[in-house]
C-alpha positions in Angstrom: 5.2 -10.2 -17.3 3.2 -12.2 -15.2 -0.1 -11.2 -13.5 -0.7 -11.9 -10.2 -3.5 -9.8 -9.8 -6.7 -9.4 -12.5 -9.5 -7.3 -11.8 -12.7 -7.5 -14.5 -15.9 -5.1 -14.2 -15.6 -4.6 -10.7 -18.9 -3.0 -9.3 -19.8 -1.3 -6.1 -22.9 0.3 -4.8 -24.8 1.5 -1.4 -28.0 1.9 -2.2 -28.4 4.4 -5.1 -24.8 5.5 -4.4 -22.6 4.0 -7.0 -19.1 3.7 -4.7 -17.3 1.7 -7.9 -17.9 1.4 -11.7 -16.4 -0.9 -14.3 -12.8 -1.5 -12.6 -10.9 -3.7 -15.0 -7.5 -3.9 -13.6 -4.4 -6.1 -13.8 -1.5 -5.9 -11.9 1.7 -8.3 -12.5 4.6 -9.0 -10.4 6.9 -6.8 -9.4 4.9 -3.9 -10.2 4.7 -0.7 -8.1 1.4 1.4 -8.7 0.3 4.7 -7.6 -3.4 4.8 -6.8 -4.4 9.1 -6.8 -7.6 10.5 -7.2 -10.0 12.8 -4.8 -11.4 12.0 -1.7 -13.7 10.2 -2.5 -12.8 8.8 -5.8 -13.1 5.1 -5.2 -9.7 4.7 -4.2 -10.1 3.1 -0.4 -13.3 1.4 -2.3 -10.7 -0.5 -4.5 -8.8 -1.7 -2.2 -11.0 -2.8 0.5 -12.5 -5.0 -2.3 -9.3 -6.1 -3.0 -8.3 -6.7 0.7 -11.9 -8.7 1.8 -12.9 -5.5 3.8 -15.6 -5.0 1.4 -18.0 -7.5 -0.9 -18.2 -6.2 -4.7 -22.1 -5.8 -5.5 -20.8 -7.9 -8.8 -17.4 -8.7 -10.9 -14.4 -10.8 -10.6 -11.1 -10.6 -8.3 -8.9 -13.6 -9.2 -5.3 -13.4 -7.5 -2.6 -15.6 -8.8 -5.9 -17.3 -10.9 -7.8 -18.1 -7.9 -11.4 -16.6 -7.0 -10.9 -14.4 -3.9 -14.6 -12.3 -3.6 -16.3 -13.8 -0.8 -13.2 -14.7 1.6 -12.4 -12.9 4.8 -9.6 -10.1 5.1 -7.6 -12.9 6.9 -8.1 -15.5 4.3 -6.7 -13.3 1.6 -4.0 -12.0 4.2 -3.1 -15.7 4.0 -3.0 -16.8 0.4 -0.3 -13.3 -0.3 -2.2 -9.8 -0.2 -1.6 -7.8 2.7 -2.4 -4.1 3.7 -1.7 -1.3 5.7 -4.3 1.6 6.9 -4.1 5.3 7.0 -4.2 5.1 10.6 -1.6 3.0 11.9 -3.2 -0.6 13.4 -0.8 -0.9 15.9 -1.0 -2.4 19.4 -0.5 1.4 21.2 0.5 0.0 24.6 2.8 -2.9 23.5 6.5 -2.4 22.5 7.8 -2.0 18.8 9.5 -5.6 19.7 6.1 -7.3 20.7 4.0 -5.7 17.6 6.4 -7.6 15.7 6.7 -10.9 17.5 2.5 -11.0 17.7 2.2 -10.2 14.3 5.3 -13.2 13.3 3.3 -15.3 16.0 0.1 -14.7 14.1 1.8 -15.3 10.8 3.6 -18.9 11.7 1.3 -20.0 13.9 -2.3 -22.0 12.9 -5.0 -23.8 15.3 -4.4 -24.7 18.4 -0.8 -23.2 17.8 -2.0 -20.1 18.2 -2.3 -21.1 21.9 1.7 -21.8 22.2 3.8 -19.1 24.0 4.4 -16.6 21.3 8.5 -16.3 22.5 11.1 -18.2 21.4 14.9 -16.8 20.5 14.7 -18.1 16.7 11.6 -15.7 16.2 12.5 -12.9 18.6 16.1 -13.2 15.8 13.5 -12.5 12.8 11.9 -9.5 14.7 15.1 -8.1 15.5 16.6 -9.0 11.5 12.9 -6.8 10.5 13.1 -3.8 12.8 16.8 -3.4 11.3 15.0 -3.7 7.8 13.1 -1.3 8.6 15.1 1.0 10.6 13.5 0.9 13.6 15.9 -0.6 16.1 16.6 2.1 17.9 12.6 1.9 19.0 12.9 -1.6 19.6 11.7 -1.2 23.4 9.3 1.6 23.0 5.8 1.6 23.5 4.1 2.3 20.2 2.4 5.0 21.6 4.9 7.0 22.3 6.4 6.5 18.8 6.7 9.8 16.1 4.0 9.6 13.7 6.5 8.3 10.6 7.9 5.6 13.0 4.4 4.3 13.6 3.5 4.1 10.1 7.3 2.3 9.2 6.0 -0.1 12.3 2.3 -0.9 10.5 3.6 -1.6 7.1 6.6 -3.5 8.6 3.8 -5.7 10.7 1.9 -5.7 7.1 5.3 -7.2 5.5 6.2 -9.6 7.9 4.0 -12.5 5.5 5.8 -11.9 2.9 2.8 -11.2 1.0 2.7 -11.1 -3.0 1.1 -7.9 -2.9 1.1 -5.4 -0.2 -1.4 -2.4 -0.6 -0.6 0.7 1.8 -3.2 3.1 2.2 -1.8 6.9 2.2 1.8 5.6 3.7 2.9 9.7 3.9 -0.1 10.7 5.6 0.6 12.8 8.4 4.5 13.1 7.6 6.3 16.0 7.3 7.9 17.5 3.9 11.4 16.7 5.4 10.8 13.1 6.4 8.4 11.7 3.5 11.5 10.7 1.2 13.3 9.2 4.0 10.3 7.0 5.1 9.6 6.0 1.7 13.3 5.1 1.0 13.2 2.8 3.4 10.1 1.2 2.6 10.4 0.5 -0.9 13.7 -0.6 -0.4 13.0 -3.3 2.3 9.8 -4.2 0.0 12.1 -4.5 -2.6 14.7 -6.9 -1.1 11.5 -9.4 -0.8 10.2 -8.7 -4.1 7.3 -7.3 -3.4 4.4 -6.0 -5.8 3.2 -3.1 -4.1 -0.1 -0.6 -4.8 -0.3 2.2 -2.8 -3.0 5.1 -2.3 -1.5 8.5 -2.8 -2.1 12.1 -2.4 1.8 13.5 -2.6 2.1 13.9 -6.6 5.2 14.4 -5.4 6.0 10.9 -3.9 3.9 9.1 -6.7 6.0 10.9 -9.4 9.4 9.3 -8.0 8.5 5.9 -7.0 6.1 4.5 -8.6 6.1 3.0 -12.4 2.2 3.2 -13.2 -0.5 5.1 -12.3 -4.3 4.6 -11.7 -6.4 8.0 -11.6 -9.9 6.9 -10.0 -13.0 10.0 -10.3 -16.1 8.7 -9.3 -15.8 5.3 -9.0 -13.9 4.8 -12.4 -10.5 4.5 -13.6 -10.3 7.3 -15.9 -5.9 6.5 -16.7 -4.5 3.7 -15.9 -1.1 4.6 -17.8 3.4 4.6 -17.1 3.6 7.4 -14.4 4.7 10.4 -16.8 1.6 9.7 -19.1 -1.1 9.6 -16.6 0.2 13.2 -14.7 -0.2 14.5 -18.0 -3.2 13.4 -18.9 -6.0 15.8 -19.4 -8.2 14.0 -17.1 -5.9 13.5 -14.6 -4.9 17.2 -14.8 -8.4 18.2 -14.4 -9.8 16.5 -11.7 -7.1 14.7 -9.8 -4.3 17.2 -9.7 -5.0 19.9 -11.0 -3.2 22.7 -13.9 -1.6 24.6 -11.4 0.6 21.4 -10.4 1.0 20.5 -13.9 2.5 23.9 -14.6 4.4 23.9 -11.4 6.0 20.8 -12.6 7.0 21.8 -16.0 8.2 25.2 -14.7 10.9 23.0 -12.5 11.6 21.0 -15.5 9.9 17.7 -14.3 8.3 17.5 -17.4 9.1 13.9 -18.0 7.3 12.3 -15.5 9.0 9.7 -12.9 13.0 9.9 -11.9 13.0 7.6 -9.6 16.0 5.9 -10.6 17.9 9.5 -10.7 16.8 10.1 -7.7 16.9 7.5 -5.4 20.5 5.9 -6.4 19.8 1.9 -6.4 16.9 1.8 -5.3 -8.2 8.2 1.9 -10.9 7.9 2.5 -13.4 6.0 0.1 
């Protein structure tokens, strides 16, 4: 495997507050990681450090074996890691079609470029080729504020996608959807992320969702991986159990005979705050 991603004593403080501790991490290609732990954890921490959003008080990001701590969100937007937030970033009072066409304008376009009329019928075919990716056509002329909560998020991450990035990170991508609608959303979105080959981390508090589509786990408490383990090891690891998830959804999970950790291949056919 090949890493596109190494992490090495990765330190964060405010103050007396120690917000990250020792975070030695490497991610390769292809991978898709579940990030769980408590409010609180470190979890946003990580990846704002990852993302630019946040300076490490010391250690060492290197992506694809380049140096990234000290360059803007943008900068690292641009060389292949992109993000999406808890809170959809979305222009609320544009259409689904010009979300798409700024963010594919803001994408193609450097310099004075960015002055050039954003329109033209070869990119408004790539918006349209990504809303169908993303199963969004039917919104195609609605204003994103009127949009349900789980089309919103598909929106953000699709804007988030529309580089092509290396690495996409997506912070709480179920947050806010219901129990009948989180599979659905997430079917579509690992599946469009997998057609582009995507390595993809992703903050979760749905055990549930993190137990069917992800291959690895890292359990943050306090500001420290405590497991960094294959998906079935790390929700059965005692300190993952105790102060991520807790016994009774351990025994839950044995009781329904889940006992062996990720099925996302039965299952799916083919396919925080700081």
């Amino acid at each position: 495997m090949t890493a596109v991603l190494e992490v090495r004593d990765l330190q964060k403080t405010f103050g007396a507050v120690v917000a990250a501790k020792d975070i030695n991490v490497t991610v390769n290609e292809h991978e898709i990681i579940g990030i769980i732990g408590a409010n609180g954890a470190g979890k946003t921490t990580f990846v704002n450090m990852v993302t630019g959003y946040l300076k490490p008080t010391s250690g060492h990001i290197e992506f694809a074996g380049r140096n990234i701590i000290g360059l803007p969100p943008r900068a690292i937007t641009t060389l292949g890691i992109s993000r999406s937030f808890q809170v959809p970033q979305v222009f609320m009072s544009e259409s689904v079609f010009d979300n798409l066409m700024m963010a594919y304008a803001i994408t193609e376009e450097k310099g004075m470029g960015l002055l050039s009329p954003m329109y033209n019928d070869e990119r408004a075919g790539r918006v349209d080729a990504h809303l169908d990716r993303y199963q969004i056509v039917e919104y195609r002329n609605a204003t994103a504020s009127t949009l349900p909560q789980g089309v919103r998020k598909l929106l953000d991450i699709a804007m988030a996608a529309v580089s092509k990035p290396t690495i996409l990170m997506l912070d709480e991508p179920t947050s806010g959807i219901s129990v009948e609608e989180k599979f659905g959303l997430m079917d579509v979105i690992m599946e469009a992320l997998r057609q582009d080959n995507t390595t993809v981390l992703f903050i979760e508090h749905d055990m549930e969702i993190v137990e069917r589509y992800v291959s690895r786990v890292l359990a943050f408490y306090q500001g420290q991986v405590i497991c960094d383990a294959p998906t079935a090891e790390a929700l059965v690891d005692p300190g993952v159990r105790e102060f991520v998830i807790g016994e009774e959804y351990h025994r839950t999970r044995t009781e329904n005979g889940n006992g062996n950790g990720n099925n996302r291949d039965d299952d799916q056919g083919s396919t925080d705050n700081a």
